[in-house]
N, C-alpha and C positions, 0 to 999 in steps of 0.2 A: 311762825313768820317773824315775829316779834325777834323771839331768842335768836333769827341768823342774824339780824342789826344789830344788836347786843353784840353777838359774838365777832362783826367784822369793826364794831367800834372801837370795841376794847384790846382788840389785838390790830387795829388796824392796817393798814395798806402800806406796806413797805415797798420802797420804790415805787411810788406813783409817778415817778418824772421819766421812766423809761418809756411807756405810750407817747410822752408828751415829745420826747427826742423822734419816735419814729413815725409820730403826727407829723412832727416839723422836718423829717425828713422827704417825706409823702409830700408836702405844700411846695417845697422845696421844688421837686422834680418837677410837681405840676405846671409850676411858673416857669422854669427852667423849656418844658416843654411846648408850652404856649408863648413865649416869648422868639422859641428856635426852633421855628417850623422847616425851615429848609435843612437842617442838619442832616445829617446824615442816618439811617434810619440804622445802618449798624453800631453808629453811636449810641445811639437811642437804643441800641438792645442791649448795649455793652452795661450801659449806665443803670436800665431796669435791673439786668442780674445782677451787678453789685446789689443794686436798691433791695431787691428780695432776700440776698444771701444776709446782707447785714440786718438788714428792717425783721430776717427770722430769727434770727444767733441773737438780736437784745428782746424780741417775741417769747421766746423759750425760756431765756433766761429770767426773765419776768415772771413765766409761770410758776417756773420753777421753785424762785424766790419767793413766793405768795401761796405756796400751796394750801398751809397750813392756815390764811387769810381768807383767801376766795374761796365762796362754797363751790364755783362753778370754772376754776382753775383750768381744768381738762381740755376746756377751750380754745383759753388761749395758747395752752401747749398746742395742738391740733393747730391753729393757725399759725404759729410760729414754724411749726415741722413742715406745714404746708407753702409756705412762703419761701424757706430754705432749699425745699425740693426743687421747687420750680425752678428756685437761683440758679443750682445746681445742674437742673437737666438745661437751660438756657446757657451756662457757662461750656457745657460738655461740647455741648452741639448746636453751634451760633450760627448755621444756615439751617436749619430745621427753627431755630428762635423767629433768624427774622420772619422765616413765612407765616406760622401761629401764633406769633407775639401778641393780637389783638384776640385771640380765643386764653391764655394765659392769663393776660390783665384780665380779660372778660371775667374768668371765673373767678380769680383772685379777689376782684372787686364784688363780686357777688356776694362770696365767703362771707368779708369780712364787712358789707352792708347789713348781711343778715345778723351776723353777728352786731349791728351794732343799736339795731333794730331790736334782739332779743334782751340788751344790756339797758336800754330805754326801757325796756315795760318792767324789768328788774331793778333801776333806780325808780320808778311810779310803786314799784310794790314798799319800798323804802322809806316811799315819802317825799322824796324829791322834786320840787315843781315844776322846775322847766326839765321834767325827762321829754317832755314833746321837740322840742328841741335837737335834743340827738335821736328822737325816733325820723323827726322832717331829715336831718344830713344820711340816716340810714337809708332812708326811701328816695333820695338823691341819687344817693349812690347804688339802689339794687337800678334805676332808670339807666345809669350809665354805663352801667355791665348788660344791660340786655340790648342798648344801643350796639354795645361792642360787639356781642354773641349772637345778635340779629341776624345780620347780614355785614363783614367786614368790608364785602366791596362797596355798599352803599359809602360806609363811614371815607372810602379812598384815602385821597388825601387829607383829608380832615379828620384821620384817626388819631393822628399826634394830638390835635387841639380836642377831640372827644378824653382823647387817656388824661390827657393834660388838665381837663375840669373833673374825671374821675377821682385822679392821685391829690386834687386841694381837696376836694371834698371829705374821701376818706382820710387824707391829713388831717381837714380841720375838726370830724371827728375824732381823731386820735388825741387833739389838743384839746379839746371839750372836755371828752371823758378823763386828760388826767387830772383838770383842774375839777374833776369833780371828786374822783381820787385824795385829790391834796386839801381837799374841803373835809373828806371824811377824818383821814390822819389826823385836820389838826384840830377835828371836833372829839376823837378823840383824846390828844393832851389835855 
């Protein structure tokens, strides 16, 4: 245990500011969302699949960049690929998006609660104090992926403003976990 903190300090976390860009990409929409409820809801899907296509291409690249850093890497490859896909199959076929767009985010948000929930008990294993902290926004966020995947017509109209507290949430985890990222980096120099 010891030796994997040893080993991530001393070679530390290279780019930690990419989580922190697709955190603030994620908060971004959320407000963006909840602020433009009456928009149009193909806008709103046009904008998610960018959000996915891009938020997975610097996801990957992340991983990618850090493999040799992160014991548990593979992950966020895995979510990066999974976020890109979805981009992808929403860009291909944007009247099949907008009807599933709330089963989509659903699981999107799920994924990446759980994941963020798993990366809390792995900064506690670290040491880190406030990892309860990003365990509370993970368990936020697996609440608002099973709001979504519950039943969408319950969410109706108010699905924009359900996705729109989803996307800050898991943002403001993405922005949590880099500055915890950028804490390790410069504990290492």
């Amino acid at each position: 245990m010891a030796h994997e903190f040893v080993k991530k300090v001393n070679s530390t976390v290279k780019h930690w500011y990419i989580p922190l860009i697709v955190g603030l990409l994620f908060i971004g929409l959320g407000i963006w969302t909840m602020f433009n409820p009456v928009a149009s809801y193909l806008g709103l899907s046009i904008l998610f699949t960018t959000l996915f296509i891009v938020g997975g291409l610097l996801e990957i690249s992340f991983a990618i960049l850090n493999k040799n850093e992160l014991d548990h890497w593979g992950w966020e490859l895995a979510n990066g690929i999974l976020s890109f896909v979805i981009g992808m199959i929403m860009a291909m076929k944007p009247e099949i998006s907008l009807t599933t767009l709330p089963f989509y985010v659903g699981f999107v948000i799920m994924f990446r609660s759980i994941m963020a929930i798993s990366s809390s008990i792995e900064l506690k294993k670290y040491g880190v104090m406030d990892w309860g902290n990003l365990m509370t926004i993970g368990i936020f966020g697996l609440i608002f992926s099973f709001i979504l995947l519950w039943n969408p017509l319950f969410a109706g109209l108010s699905i924009v403003v359900w996705t729109g507290m989803a996307f800050i949430t898991i943002g403001g985890y993405g922005v949590y976990f880099s500055l915890k990222l950028k804490k390790l980096h410069n504990l290492a120099k």
